[in-house]
LUMDO-855088 format. One record per residue (C-alpha): residue number from 1; x, y, z. Coordinates in nm, 2 decimals. Layout:
[lokol NUM [X Y Z]]
...
// end
This chain:
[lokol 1 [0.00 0.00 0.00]]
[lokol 2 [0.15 0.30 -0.09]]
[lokol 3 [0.12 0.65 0.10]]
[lokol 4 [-0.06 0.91 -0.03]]
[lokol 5 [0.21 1.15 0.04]]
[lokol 6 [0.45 0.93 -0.19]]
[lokol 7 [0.18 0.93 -0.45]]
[lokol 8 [0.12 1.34 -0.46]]
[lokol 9 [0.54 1.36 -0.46]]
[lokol 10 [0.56 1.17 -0.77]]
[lokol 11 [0.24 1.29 -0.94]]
[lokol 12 [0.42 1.63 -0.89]]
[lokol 13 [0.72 1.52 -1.02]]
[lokol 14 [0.59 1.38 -1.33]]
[lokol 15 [0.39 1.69 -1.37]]
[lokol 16 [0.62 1.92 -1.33]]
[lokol 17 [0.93 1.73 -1.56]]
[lokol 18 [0.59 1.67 -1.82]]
[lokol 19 [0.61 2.07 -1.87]]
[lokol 20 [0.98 2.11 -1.88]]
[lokol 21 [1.05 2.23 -1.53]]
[lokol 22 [1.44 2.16 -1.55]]
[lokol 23 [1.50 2.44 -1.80]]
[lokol 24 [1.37 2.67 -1.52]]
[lokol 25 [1.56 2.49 -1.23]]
[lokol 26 [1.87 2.52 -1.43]]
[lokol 27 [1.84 2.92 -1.48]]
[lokol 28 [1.75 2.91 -1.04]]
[lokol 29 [2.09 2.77 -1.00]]
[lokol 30 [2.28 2.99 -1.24]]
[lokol 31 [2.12 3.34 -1.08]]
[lokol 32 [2.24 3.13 -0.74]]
[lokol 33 [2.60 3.07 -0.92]]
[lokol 34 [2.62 3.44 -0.99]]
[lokol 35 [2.46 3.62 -0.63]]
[lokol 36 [2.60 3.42 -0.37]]
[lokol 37 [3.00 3.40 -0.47]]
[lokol 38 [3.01 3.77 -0.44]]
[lokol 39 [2.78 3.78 -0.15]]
[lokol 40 [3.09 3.53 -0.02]]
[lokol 41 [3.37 3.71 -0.09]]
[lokol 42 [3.27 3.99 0.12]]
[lokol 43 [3.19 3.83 0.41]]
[lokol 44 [3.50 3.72 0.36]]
[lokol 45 [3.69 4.04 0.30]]
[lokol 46 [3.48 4.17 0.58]]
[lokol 47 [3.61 3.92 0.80]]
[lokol 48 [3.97 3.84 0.75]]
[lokol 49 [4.09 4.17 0.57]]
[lokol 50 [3.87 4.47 0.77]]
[lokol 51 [3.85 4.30 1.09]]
[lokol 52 [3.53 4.48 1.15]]
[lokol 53 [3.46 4.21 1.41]]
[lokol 54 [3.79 4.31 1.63]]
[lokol 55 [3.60 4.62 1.77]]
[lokol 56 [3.35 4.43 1.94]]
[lokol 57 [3.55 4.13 2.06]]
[lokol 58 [3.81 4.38 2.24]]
[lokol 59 [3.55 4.54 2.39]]
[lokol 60 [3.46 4.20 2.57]]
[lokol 61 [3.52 4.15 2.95]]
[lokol 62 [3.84 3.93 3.03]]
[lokol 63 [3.61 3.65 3.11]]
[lokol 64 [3.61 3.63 2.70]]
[lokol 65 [3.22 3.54 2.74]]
[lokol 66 [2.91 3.70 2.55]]
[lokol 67 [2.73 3.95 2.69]]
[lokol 68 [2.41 3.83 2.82]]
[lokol 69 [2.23 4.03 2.61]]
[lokol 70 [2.36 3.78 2.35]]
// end
């Protein structure tokens, strides 16, 4: 017997490869390809190059634990 959940997944699945949905899913991941890498790098930059962070971990008590406010 098999679940109706199982059965609505792979209606769905057929339904949605029937109308050519992998062209679309293919275009999702490139617009993901092109944000996210920059999106990356200046976290990154932000991180090991500014040291923006530094500011606020010096200003930590020598207990080196987070405020409770945190």
């Amino acid at each position: 017997m098999a679940l109706p959940l199982a059965d609505a997944a792979g209606f769905t699945g057929t339904m949605l490869s029937v109308v050519s949905i992998i062209s679309h899913f293919i275009d999702f991941l490139i617009l993901l390809g092109v944000l996210f890498p920059p999106i990356a790098g200046i976290i990154m930059v932000d991180y090991y190059v500014l040291r923006t962070h530094r500011t606020l971990l010096d200003a930590m008590p020598e207990r080196y634990t987070l405020p409770d406010a945190a």
